[in-house]
MARBA-879906 format. One record per residue (C-alpha): residue number from 1; x, y, z. Coordinates in pm, whole numbers, plus 50000, padded with zeros to 5 digits. Example, Ala and Ser with C-alpha at 12.3 -4.5 7.8 and 13.67 -1.06 7.14 Angstrom:
2
    i      X      Y      Z
    1  51230  49550  50780
    2  51367  49894  50714
// end
This chain:
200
    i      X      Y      Z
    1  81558  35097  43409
    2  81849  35018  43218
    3  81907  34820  42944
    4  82259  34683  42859
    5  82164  34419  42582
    6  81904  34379  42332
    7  81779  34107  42520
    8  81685  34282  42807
    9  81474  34533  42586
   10  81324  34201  42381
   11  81214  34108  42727
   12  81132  34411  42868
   13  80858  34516  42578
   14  80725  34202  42597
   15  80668  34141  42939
   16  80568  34474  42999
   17  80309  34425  42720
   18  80196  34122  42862
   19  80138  34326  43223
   20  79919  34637  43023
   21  79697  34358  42879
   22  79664  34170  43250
   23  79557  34520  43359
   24  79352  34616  43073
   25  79141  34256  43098
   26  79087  34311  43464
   27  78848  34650  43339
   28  78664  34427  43102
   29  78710  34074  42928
   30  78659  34206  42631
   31  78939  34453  42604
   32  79214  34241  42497
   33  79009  34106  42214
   34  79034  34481  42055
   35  79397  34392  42017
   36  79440  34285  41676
   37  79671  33986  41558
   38  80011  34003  41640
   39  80210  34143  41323
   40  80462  33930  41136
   41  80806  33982  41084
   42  80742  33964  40749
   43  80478  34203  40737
   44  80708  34457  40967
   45  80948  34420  40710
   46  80726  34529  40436
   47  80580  34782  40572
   48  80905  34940  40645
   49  81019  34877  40255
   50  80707  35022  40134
   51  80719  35289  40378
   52  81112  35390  40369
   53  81020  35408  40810
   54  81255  35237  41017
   55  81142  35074  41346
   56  81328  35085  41638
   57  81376  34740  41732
   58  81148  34798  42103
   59  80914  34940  41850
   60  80930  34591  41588
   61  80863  34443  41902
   62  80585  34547  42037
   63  80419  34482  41698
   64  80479  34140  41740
   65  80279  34132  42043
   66  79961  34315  41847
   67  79961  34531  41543
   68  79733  34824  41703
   69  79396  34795  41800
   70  79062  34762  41630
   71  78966  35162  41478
   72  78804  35369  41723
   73  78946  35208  42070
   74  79153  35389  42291
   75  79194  35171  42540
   76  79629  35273  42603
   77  79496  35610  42864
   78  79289  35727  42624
   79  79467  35677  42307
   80  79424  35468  41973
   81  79668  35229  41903
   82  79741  35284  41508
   83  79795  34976  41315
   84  80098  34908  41044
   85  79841  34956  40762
   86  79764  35276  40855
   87  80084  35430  41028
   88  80192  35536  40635
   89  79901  35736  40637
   90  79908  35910  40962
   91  80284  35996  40902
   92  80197  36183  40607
   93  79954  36348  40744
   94  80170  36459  41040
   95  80458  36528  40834
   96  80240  36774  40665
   97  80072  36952  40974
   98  80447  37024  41116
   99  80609  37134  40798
  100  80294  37406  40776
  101  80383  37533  41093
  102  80799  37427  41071
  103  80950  37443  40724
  104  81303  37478  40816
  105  81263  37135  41112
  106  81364  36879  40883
  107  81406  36659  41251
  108  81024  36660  41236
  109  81033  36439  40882
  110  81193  36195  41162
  111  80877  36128  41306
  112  80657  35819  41313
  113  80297  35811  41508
  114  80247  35561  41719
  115  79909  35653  41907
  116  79660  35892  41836
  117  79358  36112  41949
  118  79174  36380  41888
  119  79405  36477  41558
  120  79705  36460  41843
  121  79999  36206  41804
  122  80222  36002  42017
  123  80547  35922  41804
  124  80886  35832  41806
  125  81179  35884  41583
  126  81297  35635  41344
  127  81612  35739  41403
  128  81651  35647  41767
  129  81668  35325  41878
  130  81509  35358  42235
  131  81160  35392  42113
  132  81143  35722  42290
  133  80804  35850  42300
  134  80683  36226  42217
  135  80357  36406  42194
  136  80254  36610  41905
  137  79967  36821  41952
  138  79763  36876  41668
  139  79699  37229  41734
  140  80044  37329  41839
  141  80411  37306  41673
  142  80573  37158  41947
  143  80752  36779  42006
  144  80738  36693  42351
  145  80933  36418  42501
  146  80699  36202  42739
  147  80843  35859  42824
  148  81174  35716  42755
  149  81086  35387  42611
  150  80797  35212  42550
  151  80861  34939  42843
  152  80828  35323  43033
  153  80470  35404  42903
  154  80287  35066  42942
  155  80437  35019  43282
  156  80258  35428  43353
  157  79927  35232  43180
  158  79954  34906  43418
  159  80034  35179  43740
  160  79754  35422  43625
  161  79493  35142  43604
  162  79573  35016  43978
  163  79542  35360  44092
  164  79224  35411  43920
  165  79342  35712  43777
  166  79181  35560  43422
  167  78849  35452  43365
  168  78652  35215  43092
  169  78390  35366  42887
  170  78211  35149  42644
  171  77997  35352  42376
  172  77787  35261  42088
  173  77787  35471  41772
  174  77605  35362  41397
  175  77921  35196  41333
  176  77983  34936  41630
  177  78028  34961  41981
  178  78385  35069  42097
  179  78569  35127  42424
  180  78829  35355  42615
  181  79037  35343  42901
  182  79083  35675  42922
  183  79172  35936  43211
  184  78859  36060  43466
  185  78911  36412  43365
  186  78828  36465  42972
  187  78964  36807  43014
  188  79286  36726  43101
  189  79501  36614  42760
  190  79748  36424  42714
  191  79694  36206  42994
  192  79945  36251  43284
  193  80253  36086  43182
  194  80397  36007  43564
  195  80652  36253  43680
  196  80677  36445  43344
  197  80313  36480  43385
  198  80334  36559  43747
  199  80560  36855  43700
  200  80899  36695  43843
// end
């Protein structure tokens, strides 16, 4: 898909937002109520003061629809959604695992996570305005492009769901009970990411 104006992406994000939650409510009611409240644009723009992080304007927008999901769900194939208020943190701690292993890839202080699990990252670059995503494995130096935009990886969510290739799992732990709409295979990580995924 193309996108010639900023319109079109304002549009895009959100109606392809508004599809991954359609999808992710017909699993289980309760799903979109993980989503937390949509962030301000007041509260996007302090968090990038405080933060010195620039979001790409897909990525300001998809905020606006929700700003992450409640700690411990993964229900985007498997991964957490990470909040504003915590973002700061996981960057740092990112920033840190790939200078350890990277000292002269001063391209990796670029990156901001988006999603997480399991210690791995989804992110994109604060310096690109597409909202590109890329996976960061947390035992592994390696960036990893994986969808083009964000309009790109919650349409693969919506198209995964109707294919059943993800599943819900609801579990209880001493903290609360907390869900995932993750792929059927555990052993198989990151989820498949449509024809990157698929080898093509």
């Amino acid at each position: 898909m193309t996108f010639a104006t900023g319109r079109q992406i304002v549009a895009s994000v959100e109606h392809a937002f508004g599809e991954a939650r359609r999808a992710v409510e017909a699993l289980h009611p309760d799903l979109s109520k993980r989503l937390s409240e949509p962030a301000s644009a007041a509260q996007i723009d302090s968090f990038e003061q405080e933060t010195g992080i620039r979001l790409p304007d897909p990525v300001r927008r998809l905020y606006r629809q929700a700003d992450g999901c409640s700690q411990g769900d993964a229900i985007f194939g498997g991964w957490e959604w990470i909040s504003l208020a915590f973002v700061g943190d996981h960057s740092t701690e990112l920033q840190i695992s790939l200078e350890s292993d990277r000292p002269d890839e001063a391209e990796a202080m670029t990156l901001v996570p988006l999603f997480c699990a399991n210690g791995d990252y989804l992110c994109i670059r604060h310096n690109e305005d597409s909202g590109k995503l890329y996976y960061v494995p947390h035992d592994s130096p390696t960036v990893e492009p994986v969808a083009e935009t964000l309009v790109e990886f919650l349409e693969q969510l919506v198209a995964r769901i109707a294919a059943g290739a993800l599943v819900l799992e609801q579990f209880t732990t001493p903290r609360g009970i907390y869900f995932s709409v993750r792929p059927t295979n555990r052993e198989y990580w990151p989820p498949d990411f449509g024809q990157h995924g698929s080898g093509h």
